[in-house]
mmCIF file of the N, C-alpha and C atoms, coordinates in Angstrom:
data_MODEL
# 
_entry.id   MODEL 
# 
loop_
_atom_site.group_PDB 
_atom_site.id 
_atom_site.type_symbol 
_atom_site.label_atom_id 
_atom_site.label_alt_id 
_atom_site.label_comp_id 
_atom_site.label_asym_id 
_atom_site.label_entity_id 
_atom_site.label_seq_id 
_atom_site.pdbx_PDB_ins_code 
_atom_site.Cartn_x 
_atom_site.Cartn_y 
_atom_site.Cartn_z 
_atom_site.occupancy 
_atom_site.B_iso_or_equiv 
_atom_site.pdbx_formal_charge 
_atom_site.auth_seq_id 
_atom_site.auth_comp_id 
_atom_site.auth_asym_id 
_atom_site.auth_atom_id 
_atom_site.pdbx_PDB_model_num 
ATOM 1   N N  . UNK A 1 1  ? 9.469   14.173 12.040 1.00 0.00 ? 1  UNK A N  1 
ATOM 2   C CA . UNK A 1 1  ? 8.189   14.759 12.405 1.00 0.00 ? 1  UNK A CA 1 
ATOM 3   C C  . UNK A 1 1  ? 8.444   16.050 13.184 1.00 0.00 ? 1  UNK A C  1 
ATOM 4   N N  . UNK A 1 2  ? 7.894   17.079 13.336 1.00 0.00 ? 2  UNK A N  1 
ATOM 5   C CA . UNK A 1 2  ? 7.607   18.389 13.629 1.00 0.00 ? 2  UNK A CA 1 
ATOM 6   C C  . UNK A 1 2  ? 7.456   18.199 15.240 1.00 0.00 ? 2  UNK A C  1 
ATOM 7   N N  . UNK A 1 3  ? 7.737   18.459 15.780 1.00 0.00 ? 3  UNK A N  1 
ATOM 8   C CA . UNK A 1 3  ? 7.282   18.555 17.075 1.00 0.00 ? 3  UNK A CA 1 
ATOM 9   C C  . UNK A 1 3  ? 5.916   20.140 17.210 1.00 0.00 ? 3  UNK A C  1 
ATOM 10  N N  . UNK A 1 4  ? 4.549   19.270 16.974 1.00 0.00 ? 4  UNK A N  1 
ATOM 11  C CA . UNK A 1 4  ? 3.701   19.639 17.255 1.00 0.00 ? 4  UNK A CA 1 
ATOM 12  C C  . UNK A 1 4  ? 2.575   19.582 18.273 1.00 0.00 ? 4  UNK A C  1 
ATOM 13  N N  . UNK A 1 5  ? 1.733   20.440 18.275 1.00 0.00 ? 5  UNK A N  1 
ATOM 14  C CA . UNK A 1 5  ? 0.334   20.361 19.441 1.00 0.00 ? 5  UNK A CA 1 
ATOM 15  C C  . UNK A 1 5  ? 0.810   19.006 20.335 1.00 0.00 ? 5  UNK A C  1 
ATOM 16  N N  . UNK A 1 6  ? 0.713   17.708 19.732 1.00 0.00 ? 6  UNK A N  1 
ATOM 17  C CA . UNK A 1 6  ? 0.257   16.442 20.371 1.00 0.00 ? 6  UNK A CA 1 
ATOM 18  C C  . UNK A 1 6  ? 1.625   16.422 21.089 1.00 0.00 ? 6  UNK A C  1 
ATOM 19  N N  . UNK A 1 7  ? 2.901   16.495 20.401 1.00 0.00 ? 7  UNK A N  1 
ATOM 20  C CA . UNK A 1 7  ? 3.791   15.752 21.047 1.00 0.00 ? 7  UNK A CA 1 
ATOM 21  C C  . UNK A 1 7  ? 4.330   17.194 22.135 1.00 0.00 ? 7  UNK A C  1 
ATOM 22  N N  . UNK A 1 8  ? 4.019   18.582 22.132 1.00 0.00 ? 8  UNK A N  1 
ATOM 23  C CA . UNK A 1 8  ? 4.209   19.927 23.271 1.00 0.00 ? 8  UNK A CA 1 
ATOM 24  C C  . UNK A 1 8  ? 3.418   19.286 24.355 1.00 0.00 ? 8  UNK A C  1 
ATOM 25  N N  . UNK A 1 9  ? 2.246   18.537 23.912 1.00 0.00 ? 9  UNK A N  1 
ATOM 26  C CA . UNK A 1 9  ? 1.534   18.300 25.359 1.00 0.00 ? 9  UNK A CA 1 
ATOM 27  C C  . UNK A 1 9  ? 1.654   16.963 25.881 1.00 0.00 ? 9  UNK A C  1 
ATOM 28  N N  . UNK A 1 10 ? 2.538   15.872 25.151 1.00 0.00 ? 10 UNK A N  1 
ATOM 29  C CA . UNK A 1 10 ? 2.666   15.014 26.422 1.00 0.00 ? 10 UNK A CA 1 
ATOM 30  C C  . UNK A 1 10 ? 4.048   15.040 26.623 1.00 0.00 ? 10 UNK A C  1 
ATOM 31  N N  . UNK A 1 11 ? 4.995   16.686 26.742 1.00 0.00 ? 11 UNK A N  1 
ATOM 32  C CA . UNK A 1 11 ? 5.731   17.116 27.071 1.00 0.00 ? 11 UNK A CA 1 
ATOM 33  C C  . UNK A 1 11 ? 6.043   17.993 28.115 1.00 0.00 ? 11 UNK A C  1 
ATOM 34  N N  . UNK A 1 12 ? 4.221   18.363 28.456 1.00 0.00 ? 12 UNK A N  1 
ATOM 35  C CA . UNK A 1 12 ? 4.145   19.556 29.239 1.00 0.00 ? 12 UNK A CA 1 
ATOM 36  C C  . UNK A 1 12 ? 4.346   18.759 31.062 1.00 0.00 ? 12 UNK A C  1 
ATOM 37  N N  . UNK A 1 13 ? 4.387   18.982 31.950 1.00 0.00 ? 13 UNK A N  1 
ATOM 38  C CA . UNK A 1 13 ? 4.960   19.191 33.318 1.00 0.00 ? 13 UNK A CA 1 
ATOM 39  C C  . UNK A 1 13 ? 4.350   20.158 34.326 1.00 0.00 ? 13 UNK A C  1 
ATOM 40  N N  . UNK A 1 14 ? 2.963   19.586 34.978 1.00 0.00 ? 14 UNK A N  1 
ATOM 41  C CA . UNK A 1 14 ? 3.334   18.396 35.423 1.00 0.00 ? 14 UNK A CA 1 
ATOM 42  C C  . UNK A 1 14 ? 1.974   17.136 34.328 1.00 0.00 ? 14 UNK A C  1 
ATOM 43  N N  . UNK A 1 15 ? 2.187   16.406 33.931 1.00 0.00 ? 15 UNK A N  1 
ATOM 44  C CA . UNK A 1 15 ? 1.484   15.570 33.224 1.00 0.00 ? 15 UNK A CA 1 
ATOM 45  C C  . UNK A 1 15 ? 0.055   15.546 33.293 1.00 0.00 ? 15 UNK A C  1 
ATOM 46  N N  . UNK A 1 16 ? -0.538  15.134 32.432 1.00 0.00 ? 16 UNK A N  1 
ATOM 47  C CA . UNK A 1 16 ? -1.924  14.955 32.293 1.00 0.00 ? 16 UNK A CA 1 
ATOM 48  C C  . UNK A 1 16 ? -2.057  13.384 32.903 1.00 0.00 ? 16 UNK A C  1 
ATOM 49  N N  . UNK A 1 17 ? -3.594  12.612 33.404 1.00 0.00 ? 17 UNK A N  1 
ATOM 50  C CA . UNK A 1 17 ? -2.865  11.531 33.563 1.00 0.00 ? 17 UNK A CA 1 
ATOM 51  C C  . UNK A 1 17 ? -3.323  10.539 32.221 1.00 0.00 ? 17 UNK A C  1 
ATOM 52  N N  . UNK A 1 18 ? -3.693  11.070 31.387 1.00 0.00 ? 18 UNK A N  1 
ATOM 53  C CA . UNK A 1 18 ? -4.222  10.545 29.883 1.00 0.00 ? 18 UNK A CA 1 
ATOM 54  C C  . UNK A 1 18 ? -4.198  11.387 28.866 1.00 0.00 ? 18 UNK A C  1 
ATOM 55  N N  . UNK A 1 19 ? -4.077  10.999 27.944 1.00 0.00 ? 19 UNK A N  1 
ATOM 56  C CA . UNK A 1 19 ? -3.757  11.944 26.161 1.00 0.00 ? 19 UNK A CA 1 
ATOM 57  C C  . UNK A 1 19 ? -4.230  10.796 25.516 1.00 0.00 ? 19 UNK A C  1 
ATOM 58  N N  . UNK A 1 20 ? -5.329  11.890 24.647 1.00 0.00 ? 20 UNK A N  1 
ATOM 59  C CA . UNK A 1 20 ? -6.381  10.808 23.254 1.00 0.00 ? 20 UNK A CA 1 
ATOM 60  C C  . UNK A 1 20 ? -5.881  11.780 22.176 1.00 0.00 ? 20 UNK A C  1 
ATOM 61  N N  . UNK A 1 21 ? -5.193  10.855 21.392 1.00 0.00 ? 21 UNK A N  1 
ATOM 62  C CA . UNK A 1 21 ? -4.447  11.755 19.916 1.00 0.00 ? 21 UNK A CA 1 
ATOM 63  C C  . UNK A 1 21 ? -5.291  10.813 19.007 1.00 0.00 ? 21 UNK A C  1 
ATOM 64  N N  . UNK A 1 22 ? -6.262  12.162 18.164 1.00 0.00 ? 22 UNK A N  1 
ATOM 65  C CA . UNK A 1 22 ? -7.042  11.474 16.932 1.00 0.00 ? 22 UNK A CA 1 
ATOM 66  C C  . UNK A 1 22 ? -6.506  12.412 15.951 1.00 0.00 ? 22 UNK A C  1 
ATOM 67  N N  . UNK A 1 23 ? -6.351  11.511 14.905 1.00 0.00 ? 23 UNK A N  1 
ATOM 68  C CA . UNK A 1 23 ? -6.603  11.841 13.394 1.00 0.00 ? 23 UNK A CA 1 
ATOM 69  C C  . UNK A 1 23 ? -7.318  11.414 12.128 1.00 0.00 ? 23 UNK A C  1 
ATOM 70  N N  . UNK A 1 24 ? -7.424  11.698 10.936 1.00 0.00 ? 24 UNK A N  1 
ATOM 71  C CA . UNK A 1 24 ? -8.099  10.880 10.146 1.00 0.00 ? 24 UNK A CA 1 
ATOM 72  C C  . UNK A 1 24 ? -6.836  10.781 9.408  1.00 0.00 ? 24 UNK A C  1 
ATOM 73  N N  . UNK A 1 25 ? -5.816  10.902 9.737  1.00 0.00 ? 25 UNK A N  1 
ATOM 74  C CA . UNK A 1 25 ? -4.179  10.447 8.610  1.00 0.00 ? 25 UNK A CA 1 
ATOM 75  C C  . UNK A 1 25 ? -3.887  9.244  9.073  1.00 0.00 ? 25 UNK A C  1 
ATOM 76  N N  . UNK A 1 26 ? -3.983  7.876  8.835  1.00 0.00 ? 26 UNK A N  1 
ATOM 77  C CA . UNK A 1 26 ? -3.337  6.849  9.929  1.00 0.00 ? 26 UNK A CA 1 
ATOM 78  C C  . UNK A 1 26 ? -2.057  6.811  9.843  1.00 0.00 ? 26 UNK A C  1 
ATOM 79  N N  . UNK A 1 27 ? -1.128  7.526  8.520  1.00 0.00 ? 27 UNK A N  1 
ATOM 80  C CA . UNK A 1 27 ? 0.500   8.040  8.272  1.00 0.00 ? 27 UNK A CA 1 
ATOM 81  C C  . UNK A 1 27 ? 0.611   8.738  9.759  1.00 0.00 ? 27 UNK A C  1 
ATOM 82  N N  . UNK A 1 28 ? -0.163  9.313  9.936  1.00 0.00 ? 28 UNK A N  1 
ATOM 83  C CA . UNK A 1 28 ? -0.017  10.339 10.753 1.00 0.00 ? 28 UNK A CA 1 
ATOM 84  C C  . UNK A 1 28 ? -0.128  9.734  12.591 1.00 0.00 ? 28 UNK A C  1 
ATOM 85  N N  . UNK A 1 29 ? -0.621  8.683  12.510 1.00 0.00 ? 29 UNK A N  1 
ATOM 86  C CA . UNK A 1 29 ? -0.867  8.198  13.778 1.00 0.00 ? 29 UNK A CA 1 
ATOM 87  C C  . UNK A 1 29 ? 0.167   6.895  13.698 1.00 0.00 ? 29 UNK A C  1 
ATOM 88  N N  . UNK A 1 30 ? 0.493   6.360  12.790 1.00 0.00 ? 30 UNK A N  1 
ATOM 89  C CA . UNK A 1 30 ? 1.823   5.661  12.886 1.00 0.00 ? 30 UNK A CA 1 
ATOM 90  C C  . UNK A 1 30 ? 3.258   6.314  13.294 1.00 0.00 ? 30 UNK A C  1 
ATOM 91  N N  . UNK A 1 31 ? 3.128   7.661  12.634 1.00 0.00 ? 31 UNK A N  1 
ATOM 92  C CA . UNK A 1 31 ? 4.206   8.161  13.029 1.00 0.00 ? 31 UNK A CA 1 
ATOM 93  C C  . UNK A 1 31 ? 3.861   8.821  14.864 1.00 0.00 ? 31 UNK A C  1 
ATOM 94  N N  . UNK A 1 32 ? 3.074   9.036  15.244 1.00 0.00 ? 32 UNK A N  1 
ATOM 95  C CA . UNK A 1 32 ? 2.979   8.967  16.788 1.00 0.00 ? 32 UNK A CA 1 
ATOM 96  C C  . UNK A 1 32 ? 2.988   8.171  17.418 1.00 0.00 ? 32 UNK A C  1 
ATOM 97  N N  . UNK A 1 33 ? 2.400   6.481  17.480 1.00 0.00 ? 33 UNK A N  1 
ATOM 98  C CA . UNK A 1 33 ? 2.887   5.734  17.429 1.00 0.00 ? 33 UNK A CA 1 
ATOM 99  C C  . UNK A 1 33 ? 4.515   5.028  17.718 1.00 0.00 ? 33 UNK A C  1 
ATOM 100 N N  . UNK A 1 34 ? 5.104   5.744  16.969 1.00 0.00 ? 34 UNK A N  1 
ATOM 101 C CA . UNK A 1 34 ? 6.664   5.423  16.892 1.00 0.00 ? 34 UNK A CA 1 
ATOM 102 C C  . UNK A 1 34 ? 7.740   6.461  18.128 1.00 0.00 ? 34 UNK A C  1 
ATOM 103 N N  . UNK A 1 35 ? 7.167   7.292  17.774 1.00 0.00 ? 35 UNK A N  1 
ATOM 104 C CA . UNK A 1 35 ? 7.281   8.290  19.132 1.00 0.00 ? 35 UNK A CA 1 
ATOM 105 C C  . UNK A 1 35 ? 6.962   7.977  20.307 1.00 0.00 ? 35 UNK A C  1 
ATOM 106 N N  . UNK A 1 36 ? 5.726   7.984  19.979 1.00 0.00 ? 36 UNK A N  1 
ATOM 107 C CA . UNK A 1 36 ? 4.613   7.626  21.708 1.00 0.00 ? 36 UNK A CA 1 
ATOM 108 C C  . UNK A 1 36 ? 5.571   6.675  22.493 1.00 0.00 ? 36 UNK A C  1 
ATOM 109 N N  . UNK A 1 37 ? 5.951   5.761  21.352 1.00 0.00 ? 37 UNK A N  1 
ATOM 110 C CA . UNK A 1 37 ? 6.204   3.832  22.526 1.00 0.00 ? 37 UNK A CA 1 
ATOM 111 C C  . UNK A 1 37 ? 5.431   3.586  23.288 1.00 0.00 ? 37 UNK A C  1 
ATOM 112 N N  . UNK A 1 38 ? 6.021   2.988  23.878 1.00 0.00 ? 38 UNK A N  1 
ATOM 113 C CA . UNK A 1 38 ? 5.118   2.551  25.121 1.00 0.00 ? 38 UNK A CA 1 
ATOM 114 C C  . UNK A 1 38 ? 4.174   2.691  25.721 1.00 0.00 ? 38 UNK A C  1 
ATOM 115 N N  . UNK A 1 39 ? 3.833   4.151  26.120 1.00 0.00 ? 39 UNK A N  1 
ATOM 116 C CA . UNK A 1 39 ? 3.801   5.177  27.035 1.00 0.00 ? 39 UNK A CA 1 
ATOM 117 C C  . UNK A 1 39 ? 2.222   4.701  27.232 1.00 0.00 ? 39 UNK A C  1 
ATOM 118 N N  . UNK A 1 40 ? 2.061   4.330  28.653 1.00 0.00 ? 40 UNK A N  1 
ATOM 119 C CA . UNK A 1 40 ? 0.093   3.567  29.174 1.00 0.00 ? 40 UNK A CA 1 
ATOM 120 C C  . UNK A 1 40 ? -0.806  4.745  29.050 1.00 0.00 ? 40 UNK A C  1 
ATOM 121 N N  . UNK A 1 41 ? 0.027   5.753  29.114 1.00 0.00 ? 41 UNK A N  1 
ATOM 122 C CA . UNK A 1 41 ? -1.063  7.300  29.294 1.00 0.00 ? 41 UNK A CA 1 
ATOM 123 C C  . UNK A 1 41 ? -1.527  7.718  27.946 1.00 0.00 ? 41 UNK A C  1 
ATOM 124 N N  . UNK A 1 42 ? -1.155  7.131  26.548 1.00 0.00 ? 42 UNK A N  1 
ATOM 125 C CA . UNK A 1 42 ? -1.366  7.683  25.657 1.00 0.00 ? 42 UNK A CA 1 
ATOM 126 C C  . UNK A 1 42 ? -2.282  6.583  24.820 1.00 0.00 ? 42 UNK A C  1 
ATOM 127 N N  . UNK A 1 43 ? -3.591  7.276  24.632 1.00 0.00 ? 43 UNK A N  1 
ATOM 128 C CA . UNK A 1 43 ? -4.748  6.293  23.885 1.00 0.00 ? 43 UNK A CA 1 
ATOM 129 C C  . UNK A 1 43 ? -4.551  7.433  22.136 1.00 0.00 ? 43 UNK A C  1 
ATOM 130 N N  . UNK A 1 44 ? -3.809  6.311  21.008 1.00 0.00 ? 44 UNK A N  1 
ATOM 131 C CA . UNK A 1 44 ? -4.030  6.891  19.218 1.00 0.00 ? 44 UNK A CA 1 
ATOM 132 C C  . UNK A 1 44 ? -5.019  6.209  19.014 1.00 0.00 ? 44 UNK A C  1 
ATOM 133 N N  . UNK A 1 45 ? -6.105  7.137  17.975 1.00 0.00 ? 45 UNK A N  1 
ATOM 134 C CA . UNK A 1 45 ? -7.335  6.770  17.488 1.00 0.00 ? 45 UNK A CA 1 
ATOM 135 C C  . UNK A 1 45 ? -7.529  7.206  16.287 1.00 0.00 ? 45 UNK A C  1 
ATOM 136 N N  . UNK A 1 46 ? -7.342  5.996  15.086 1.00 0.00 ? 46 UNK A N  1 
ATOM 137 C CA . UNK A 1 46 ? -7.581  6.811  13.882 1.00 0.00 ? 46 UNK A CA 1 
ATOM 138 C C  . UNK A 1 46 ? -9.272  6.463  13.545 1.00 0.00 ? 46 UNK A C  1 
ATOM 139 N N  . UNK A 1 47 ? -9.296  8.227  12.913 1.00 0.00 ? 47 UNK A N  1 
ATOM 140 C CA . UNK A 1 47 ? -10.698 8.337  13.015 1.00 0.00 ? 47 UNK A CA 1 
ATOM 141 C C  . UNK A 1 47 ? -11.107 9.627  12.644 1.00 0.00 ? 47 UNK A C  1 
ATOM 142 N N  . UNK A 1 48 ? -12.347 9.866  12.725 1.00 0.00 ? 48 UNK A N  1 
ATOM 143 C CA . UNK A 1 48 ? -13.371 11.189 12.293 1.00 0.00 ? 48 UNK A CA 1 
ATOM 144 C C  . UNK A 1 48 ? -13.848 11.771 14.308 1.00 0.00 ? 48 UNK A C  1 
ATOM 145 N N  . UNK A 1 49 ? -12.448 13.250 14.173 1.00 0.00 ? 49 UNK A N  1 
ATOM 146 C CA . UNK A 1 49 ? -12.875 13.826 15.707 1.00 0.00 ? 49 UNK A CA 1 
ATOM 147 C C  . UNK A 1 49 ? -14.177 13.599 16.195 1.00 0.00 ? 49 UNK A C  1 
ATOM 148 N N  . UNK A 1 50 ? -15.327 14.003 14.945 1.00 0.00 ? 50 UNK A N  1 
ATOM 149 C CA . UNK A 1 50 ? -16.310 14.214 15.798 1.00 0.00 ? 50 UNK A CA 1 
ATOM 150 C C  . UNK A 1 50 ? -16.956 12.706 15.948 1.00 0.00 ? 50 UNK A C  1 
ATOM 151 N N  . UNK A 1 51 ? -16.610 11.752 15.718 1.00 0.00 ? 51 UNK A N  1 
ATOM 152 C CA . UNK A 1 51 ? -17.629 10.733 16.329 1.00 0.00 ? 51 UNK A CA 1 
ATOM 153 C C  . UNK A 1 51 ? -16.469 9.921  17.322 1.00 0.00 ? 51 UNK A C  1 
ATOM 154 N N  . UNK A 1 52 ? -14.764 10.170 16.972 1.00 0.00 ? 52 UNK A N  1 
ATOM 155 C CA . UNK A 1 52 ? -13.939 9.768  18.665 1.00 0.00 ? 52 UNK A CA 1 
ATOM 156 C C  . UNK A 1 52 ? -14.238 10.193 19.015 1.00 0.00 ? 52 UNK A C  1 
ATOM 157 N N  . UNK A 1 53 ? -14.537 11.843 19.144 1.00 0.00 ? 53 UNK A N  1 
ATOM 158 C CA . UNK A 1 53 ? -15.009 12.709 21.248 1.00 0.00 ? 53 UNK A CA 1 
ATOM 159 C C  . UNK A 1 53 ? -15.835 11.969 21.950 1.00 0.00 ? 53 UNK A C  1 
ATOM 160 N N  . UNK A 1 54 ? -17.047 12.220 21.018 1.00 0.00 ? 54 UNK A N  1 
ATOM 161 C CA . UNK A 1 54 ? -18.775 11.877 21.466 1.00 0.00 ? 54 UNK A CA 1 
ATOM 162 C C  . UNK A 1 54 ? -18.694 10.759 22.063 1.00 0.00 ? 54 UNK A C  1 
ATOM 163 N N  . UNK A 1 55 ? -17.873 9.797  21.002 1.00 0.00 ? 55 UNK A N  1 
ATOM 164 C CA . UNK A 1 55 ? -18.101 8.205  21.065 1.00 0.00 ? 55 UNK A CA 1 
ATOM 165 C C  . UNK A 1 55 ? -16.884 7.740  22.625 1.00 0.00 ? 55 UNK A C  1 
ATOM 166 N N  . UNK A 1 56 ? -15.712 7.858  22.213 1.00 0.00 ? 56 UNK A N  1 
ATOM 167 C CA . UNK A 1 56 ? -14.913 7.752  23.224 1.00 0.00 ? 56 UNK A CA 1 
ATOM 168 C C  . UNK A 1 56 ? -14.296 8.414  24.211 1.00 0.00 ? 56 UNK A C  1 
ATOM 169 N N  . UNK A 1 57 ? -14.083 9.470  24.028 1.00 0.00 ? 57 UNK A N  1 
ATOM 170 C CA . UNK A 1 57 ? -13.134 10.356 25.038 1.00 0.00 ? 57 UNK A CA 1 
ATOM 171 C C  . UNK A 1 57 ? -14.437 11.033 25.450 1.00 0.00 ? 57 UNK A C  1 
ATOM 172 N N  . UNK A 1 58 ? -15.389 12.204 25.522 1.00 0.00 ? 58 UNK A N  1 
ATOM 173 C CA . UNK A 1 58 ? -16.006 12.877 26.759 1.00 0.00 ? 58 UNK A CA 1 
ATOM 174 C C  . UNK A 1 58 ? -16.872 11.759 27.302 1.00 0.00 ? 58 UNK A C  1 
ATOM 175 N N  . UNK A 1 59 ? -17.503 10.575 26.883 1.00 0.00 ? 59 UNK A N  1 
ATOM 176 C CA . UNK A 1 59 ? -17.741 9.939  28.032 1.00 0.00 ? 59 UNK A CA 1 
ATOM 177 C C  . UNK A 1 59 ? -16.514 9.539  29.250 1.00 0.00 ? 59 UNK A C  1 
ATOM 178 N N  . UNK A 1 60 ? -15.269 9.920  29.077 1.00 0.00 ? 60 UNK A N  1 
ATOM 179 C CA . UNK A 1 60 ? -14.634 9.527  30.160 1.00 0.00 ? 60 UNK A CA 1 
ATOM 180 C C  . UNK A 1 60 ? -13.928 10.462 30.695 1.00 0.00 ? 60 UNK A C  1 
ATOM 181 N N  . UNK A 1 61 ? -14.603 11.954 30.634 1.00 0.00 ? 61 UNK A N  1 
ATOM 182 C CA . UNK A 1 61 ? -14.525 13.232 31.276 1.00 0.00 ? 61 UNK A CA 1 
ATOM 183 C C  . UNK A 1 61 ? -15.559 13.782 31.671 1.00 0.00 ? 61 UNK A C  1 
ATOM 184 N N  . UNK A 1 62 ? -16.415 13.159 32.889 1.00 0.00 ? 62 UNK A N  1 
ATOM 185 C CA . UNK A 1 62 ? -17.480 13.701 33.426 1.00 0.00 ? 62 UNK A CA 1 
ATOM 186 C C  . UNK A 1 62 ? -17.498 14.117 35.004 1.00 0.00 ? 62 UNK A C  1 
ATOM 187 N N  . UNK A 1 63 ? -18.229 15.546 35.222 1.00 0.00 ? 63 UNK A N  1 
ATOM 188 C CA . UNK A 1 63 ? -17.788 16.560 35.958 1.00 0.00 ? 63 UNK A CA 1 
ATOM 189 C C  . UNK A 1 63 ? -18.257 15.688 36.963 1.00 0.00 ? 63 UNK A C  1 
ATOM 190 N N  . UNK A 1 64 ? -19.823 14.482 37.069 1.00 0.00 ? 64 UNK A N  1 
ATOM 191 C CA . UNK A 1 64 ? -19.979 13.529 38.086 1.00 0.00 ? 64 UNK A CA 1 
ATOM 192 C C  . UNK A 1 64 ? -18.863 12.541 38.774 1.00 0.00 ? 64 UNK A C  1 
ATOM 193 N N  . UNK A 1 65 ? -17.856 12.664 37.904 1.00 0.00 ? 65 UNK A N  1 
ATOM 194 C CA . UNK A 1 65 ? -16.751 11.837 38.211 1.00 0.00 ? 65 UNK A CA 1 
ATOM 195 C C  . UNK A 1 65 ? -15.683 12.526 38.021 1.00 0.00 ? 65 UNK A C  1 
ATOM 196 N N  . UNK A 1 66 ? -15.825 13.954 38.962 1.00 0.00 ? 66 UNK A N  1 
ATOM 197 C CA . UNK A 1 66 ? -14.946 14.718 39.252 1.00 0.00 ? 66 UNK A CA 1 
ATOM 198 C C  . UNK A 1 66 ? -13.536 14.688 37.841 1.00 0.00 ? 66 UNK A C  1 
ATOM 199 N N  . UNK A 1 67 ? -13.479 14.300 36.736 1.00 0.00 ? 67 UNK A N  1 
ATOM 200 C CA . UNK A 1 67 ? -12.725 14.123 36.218 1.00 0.00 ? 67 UNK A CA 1 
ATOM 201 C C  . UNK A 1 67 ? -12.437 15.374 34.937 1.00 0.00 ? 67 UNK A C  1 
ATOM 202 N N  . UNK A 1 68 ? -11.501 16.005 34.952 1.00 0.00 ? 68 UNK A N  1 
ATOM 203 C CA . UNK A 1 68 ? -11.719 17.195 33.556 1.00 0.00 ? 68 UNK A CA 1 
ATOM 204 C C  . UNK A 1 68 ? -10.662 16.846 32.601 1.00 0.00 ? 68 UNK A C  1 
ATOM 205 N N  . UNK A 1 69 ? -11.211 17.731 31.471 1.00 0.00 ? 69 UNK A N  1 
ATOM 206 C CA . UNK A 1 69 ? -10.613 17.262 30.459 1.00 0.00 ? 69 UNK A CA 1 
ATOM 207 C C  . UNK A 1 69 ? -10.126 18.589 29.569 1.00 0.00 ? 69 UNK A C  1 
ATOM 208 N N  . UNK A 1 70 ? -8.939  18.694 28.867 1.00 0.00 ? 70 UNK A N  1 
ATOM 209 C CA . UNK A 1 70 ? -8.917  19.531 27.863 1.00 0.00 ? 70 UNK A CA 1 
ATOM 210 C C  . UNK A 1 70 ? -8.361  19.122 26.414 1.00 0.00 ? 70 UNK A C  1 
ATOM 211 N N  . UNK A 1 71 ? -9.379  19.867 25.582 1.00 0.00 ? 71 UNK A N  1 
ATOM 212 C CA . UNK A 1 71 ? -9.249  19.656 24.524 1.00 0.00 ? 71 UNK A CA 1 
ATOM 213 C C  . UNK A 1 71 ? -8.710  20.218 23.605 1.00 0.00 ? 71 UNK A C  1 
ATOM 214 N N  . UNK A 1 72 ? -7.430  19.980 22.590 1.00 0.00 ? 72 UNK A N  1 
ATOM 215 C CA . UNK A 1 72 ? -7.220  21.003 21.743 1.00 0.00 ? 72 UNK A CA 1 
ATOM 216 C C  . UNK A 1 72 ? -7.250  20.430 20.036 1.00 0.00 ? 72 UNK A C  1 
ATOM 217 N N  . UNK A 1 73 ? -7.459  21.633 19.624 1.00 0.00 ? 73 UNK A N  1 
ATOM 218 C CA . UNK A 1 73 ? -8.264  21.043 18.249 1.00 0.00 ? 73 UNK A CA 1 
ATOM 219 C C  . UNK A 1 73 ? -7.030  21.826 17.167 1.00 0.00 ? 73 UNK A C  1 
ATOM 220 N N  . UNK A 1 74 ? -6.484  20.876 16.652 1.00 0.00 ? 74 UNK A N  1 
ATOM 221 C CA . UNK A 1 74 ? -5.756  21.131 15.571 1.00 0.00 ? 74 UNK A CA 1 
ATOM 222 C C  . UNK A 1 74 ? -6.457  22.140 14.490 1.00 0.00 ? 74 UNK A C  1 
ATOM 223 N N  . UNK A 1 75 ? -6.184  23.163 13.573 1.00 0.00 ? 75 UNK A N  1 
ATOM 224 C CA . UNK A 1 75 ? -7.153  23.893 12.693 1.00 0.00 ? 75 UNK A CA 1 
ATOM 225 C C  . UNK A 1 75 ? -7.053  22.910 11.766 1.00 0.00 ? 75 UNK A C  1 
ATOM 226 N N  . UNK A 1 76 ? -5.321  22.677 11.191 1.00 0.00 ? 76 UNK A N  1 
ATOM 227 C CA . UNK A 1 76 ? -5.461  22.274 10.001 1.00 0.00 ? 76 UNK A CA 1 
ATOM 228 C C  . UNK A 1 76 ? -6.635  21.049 9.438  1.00 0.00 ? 76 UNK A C  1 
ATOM 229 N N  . UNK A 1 77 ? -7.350  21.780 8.345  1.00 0.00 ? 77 UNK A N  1 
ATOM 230 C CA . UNK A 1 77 ? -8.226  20.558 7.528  1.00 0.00 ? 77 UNK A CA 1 
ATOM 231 C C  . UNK A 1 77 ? -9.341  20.350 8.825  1.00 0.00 ? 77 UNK A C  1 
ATOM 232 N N  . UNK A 1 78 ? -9.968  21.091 9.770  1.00 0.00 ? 78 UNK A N  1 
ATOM 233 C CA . UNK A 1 78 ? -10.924 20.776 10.638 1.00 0.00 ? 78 UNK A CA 1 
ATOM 234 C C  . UNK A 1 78 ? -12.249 20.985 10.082 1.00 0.00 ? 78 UNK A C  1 
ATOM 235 N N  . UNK A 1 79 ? -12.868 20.283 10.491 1.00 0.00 ? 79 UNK A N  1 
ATOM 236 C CA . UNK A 1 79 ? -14.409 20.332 10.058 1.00 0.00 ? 79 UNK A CA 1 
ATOM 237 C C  . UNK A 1 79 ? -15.383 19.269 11.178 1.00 0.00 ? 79 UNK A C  1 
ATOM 238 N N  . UNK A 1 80 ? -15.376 20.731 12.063 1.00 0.00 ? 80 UNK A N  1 
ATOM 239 C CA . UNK A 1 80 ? -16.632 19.982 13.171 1.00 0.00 ? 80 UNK A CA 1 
ATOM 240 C C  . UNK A 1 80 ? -17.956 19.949 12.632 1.00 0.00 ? 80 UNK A C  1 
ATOM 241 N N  . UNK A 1 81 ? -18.865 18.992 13.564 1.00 0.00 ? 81 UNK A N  1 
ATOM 242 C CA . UNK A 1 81 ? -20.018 19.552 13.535 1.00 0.00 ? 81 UNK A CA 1 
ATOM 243 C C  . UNK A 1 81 ? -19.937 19.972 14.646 1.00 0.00 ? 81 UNK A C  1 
# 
């Protein structure tokens, strides 16, 4: 596997204290998966981005709960609404 986007950022220093890696490839989330191991900080979600964000991840980045979040959006094959 390529060392891309997902795996530069739970490489980066000093850590995030959570990483949500979605795709709609589940090839693609097995093979992170195998990488990831263990690791408690890292939530894989196979799926359609736009209904994981909405649905799971920005409800658990809210500015009431002092908590932020960043997001980065792969181009390849993207199609938001």
């Amino acid at each position: 596997m390529v060392l891309g986007s997902p795996l530069n950022a739970l490489l980066l220093q000093p850590p995030f204290r959570e990483y949500h890696l979605i795709d709609l490839d589940g090839n693609k989330i097995q093979g992170l998966r195998d990488i990831v191991g263990s690791r408690q900080d890292v939530v894989l979600r196979h799926g359609n981005c736009n209904e994981v964000l909405l649905q799971d991840v920005f409800p658990r980045v809210q500015y009431k709960d002092f908590r932020r979040g960043l997001c980065l959006l792969d181009p390849y094959k993207l199609t938001l609404d």
